[in-house]
C-alpha positions in Angstrom: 1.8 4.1 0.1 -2.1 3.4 -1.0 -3.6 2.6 2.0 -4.6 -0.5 -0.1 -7.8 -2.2 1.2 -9.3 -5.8 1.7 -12.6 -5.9 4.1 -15.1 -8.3 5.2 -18.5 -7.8 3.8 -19.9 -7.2 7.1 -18.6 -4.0 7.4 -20.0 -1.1 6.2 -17.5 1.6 5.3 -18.8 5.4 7.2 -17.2 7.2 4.4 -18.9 6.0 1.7 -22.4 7.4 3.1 -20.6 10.3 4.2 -19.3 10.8 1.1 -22.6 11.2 -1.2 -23.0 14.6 0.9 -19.9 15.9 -0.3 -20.2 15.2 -3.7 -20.3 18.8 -5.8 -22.4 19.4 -8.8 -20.0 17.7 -11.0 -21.9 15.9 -13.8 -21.7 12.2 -12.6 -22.5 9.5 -15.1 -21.4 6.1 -16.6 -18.7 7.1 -18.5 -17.9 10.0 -16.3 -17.8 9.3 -12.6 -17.5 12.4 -10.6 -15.3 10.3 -8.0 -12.2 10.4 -10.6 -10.3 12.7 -10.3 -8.2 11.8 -13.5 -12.0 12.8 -14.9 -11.8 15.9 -12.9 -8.6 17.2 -15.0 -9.2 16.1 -17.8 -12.3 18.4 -18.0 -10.0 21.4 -17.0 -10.4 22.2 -13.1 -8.6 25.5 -12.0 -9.7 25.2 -8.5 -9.5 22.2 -6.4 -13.0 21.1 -5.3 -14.1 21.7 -1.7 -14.3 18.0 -0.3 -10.5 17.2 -1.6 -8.9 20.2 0.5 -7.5 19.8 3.4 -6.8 23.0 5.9 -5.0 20.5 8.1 -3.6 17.0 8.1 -2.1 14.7 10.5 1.7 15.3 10.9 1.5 18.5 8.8 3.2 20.6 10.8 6.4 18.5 11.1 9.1 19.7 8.7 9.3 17.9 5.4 12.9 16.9 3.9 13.0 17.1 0.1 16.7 17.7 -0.8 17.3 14.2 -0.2 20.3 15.2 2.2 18.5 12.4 4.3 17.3 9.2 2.0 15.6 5.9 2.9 18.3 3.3 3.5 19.2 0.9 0.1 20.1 -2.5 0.4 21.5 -5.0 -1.4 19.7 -8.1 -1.8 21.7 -9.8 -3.9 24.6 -9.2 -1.5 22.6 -10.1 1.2 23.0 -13.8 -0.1 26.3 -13.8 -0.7 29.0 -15.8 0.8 30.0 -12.7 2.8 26.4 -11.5 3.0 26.7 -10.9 7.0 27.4 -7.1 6.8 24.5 -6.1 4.3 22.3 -8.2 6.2 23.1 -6.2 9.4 22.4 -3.1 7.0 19.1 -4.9 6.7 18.1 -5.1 10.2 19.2 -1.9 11.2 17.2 -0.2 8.1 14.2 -2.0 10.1 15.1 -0.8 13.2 15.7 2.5 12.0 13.2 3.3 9.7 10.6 0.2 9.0 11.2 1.0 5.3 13.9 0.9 2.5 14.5 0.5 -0.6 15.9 -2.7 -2.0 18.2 -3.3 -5.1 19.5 -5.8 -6.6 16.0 -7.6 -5.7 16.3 -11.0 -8.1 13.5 -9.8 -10.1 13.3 -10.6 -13.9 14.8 -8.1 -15.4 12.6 -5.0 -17.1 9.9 -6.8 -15.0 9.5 -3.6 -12.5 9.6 -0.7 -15.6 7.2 -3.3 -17.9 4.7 -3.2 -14.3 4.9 0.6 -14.0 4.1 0.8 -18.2 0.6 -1.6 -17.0 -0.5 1.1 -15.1 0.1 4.4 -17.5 -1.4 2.0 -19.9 -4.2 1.7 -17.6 -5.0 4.8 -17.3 -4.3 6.1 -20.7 -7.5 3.5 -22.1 -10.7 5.6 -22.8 -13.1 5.8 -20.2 -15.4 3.1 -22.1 -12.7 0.4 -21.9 -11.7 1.4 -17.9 -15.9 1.7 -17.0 -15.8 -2.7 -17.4 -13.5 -2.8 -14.2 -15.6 0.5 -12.0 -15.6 -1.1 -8.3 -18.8 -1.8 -7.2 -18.7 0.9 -4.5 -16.2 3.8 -5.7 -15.8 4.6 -1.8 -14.7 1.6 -1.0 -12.3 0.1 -3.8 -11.8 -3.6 -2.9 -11.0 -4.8 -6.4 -11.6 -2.2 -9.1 -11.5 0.3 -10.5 -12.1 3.6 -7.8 -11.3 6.7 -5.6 -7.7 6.2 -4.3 -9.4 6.8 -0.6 -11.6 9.1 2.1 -10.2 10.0 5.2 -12.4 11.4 7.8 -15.0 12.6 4.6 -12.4 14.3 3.0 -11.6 12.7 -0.6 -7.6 12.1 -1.4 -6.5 12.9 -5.1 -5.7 10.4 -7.1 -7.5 7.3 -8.9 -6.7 3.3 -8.2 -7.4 0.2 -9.7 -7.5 -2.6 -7.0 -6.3 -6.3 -7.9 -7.2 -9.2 -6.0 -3.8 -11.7 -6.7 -4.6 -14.4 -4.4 -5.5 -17.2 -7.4 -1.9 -16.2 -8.7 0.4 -16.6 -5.9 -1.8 -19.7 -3.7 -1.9 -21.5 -6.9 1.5 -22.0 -7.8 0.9 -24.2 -10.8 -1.7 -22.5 -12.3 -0.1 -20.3 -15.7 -3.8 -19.7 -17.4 -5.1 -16.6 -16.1 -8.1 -16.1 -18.8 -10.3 -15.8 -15.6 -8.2 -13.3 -13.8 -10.9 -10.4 -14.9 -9.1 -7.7 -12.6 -7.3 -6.2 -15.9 -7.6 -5.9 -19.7 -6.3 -8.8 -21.1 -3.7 -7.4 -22.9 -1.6 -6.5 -19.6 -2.3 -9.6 -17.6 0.7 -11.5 -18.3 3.2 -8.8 -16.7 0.9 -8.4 -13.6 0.6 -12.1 -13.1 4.8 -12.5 -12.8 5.2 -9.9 -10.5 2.7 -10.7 -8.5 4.0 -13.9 -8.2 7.5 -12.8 -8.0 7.3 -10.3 -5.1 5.1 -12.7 -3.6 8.0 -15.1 -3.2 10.2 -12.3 -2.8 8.2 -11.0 0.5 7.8 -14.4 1.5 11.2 -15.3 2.0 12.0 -11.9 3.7 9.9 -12.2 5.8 11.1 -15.7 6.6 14.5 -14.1 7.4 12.9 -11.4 9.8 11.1 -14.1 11.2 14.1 -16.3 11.8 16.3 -13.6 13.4 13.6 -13.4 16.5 12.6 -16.9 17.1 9.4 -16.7 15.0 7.9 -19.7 13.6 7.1 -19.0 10.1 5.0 -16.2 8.9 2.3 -18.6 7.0 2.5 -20.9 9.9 1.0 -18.1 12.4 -0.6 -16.1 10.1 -1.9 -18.0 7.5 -1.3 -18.6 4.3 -0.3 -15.5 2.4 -2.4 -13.8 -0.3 -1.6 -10.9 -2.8 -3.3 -7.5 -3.5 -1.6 -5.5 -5.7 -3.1 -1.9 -6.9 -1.9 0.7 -9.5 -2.2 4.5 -8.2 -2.6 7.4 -10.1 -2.1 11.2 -8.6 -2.9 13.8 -11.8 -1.5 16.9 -11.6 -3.1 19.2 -9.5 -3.3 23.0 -10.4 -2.7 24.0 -6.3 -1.3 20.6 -4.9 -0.7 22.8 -1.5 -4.1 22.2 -0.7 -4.2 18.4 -1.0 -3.0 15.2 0.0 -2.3 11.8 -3.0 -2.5 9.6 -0.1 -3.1 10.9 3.5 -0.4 9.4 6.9 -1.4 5.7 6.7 0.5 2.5 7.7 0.2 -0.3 5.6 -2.8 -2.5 7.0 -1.2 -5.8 5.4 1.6 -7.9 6.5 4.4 -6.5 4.0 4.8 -4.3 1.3 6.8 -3.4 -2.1 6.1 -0.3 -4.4 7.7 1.1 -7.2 7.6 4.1 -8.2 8.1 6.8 -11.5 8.1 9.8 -9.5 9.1 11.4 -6.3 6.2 12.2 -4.0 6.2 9.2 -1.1 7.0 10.9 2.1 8.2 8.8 5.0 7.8 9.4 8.8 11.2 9.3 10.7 12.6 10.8 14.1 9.6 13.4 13.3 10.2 14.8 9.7 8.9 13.4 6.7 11.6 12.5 4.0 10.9 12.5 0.6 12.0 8.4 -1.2 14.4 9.1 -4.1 12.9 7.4 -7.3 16.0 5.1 -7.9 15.3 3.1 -10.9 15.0 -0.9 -10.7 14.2 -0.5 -7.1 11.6 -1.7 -4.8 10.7 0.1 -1.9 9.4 -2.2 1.2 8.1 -1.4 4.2 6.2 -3.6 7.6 2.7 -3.8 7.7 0.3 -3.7 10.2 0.0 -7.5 10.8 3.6 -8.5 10.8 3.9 -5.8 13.5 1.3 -8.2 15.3 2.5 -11.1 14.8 6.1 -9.6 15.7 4.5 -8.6 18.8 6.2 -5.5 18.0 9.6 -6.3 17.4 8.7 -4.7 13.5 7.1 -1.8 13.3 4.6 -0.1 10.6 5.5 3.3 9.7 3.0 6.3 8.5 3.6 7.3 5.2 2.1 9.6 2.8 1.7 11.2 -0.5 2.3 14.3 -1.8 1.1 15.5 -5.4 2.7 18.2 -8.0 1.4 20.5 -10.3 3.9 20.2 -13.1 3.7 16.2 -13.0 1.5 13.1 -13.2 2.7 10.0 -10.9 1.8 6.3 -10.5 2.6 3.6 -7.8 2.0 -0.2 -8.0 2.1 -1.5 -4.9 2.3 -4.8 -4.3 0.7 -6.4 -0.6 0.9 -9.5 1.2 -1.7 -10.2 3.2 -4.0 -13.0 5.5 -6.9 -14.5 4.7 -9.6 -12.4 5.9 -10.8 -15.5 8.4 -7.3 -15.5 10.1 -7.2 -14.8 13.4 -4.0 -12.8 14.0 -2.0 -12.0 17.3 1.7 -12.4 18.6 3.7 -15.6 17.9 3.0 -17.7 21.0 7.0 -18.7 19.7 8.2 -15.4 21.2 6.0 -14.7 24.1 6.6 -15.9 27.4 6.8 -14.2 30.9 9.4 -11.6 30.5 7.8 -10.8 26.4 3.9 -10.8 27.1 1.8 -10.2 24.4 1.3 -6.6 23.8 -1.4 -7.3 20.9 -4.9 -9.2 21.2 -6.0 -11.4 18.7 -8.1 -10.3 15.8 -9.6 -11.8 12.8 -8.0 -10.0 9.8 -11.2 -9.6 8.3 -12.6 -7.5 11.6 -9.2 -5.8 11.4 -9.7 -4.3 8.1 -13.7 -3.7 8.4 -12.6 -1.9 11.3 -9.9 0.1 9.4 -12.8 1.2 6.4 -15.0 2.2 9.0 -12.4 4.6 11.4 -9.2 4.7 9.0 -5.7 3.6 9.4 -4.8 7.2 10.4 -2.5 7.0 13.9 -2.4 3.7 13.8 -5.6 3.7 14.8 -6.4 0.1 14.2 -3.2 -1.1 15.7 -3.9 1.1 18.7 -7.1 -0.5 19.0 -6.0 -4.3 19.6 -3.0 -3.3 21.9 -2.7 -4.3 25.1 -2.3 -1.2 27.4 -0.2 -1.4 30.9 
């Protein structure tokens, strides 16, 4: 998914200084920003721009399985909490074990709540450009909240638009129903963003709870700190030779854990060295482990690369919705599961370092989680 981003203000993202040298000649204004590429379409490109192709990309030579004849695991929630819940839970774990994403059903959710969420963001993105220019992101390179380019990797531009949420008022406050200040969306669409942010907030919490429980770790807000919420929308437009591009390029999840829905197929998965295409299955959430429950897990969860691929027939969105630290928490391995036969293969890092870090070199590889581990 979005390689959705949170960073310190200390850190200065490379790309976004490297990226004013590949901007083309495209007319660049207010109400036009030359970093959309919604803007790009709409005014009728044939050929994709120099700085969004990519000759190569990381993992692209792996084969790709789109025939769905292999398909993300789906689980069962609601069975999961059955009286007889035991076997879909060890679905669960082995999903986990087997893939570090799935796709989860029978969630708990309100009900329309996910299709109403995935209406916000075409709505979004249907407004004029007068209305969506109020919420531009202060820096398009780096879209912290706002409205911006979906990402740059290595200087190369990804294709597709975002609009970055900052959630953390909504789900740390748990009595608090006014959101008249909550300024990261048009008014109009703030009460469906507000209940499922707090909804897959709770959701996430309480999984996490359960993978916590089943290796001896002590809660997940007890270690890592109280758990915040960004959420973004993602738009990939049509592209007239998607071949050439990427929507999102190989990333892992920088946050603790993640959900995303989605209208159309284009998520690819890394597993056993293929990437599989996730089946759109309708009322369903996809989830997958982020960077810093991987930490905290000490490795027990691992995050998986993922990507996006774009069509030329189609347009597509994603919301994705990600649970995350404070960026003053200082995360490492639960000193619950380490002792001297499980050492800590992780060193500490303040979340906020972790993601400055992560704008600065990108999440490609694993880089970042490369960086803090331990090596024999």
């Amino acid at each position: 998914m979005a390689a959705a981003v949170d960073v310190a203000p200390a850190h200065q993202s490379h790309a976004s200084s490297s990226s004013l040298e590949l901007e083309d000649a495209t007319e660049h204004t207010h109400d036009s920003p030359a970093w959309s590429v919604q803007m790009l379409v709409e005014k009728g490109v044939k050929d994709v721009p120099s700085r969004y192709v990519r000759h190569s990309s990381l993992h692209s030579d792996l084969p790709v399985i789109e025939d769905y004849s292999v398909e993300l695991p789906v689980i069962d929630y609601g069975k999961m909490q059955g009286e007889h819940g035991d076997e879909e839970t060890a679905k669960f774990f082995k999903a986990l074990d087997d893939w570090g994403f799935l796709q989860l059903v029978n969630h708990g959710l309100t009900e329309g709540l996910i299709d109403r969420t995935l209406d916000v963001a075409r709505n979004f993105f249907q407004l004029p450009v007068s209305e969506k220019q109020k919420y531009f992101a202060p820096d398009p390179n780096v879209p912290v909240e706002g409205y911006a380019r979906i990402n740059i990797v290595d200087g190369l531009m990804d294709w597709g638009d975002t609009m970055m949420m900052n959630g953390d008022v909504l789900v740390l406050c748990k009595d608090k129903t006014d959101c008249s200040d909550w300024n990261h969306l048009p008014e109009m669409f703030r009460d469906t963003m507000a209940t499922y942010a707090r909804e897959t907030h709770t959701l996430g919490l309480k999984m996490m709870k359960l993978m916590g429980d089943a290796i001896g770790m002590a809660d997940v807000e007890e270690t890592g700190g109280p758990q915040g919420l960004q959420l973004a929308f993602n738009f990939y437009p049509p592209c007239p030779q998607p071949e050439l591009v990427l929507g999102i390029s190989a990333h892992t999840d920088p946050q603790t854990f993640s959900f995303l829905i989605q209208d159309q197929p284009g998520l690819h998965v890394l597993n056993n060295g293929r990437w599989v295409l996730a089946r759109p299955i309708p009322d369903a959430l996809i989830v997958n482990i982020g960077d810093q429950l991987e930490i905290l897990s000490n490795g027990k969860y691992k995050s998986i690369m993922h990507r996006v691929r774009v069509s030329s027939e189609y347009k597509r969105f994603i919301v994705g919705s990600f649970l995350r630290p404070s960026l003053d928490a200082v995360i490492g391995p639960d000193p619950k599961i380490i002792d001297d036969e499980h050492p800590s293969l992780y060193k500490p890092i303040k979340y906020g370092d972790y993601m400055g870090d992560g704008i600065d070199y990108g999440f490609l590889e694993k880089r970042i989680v490369n960086k803090v581990m331990i090596q024999a």
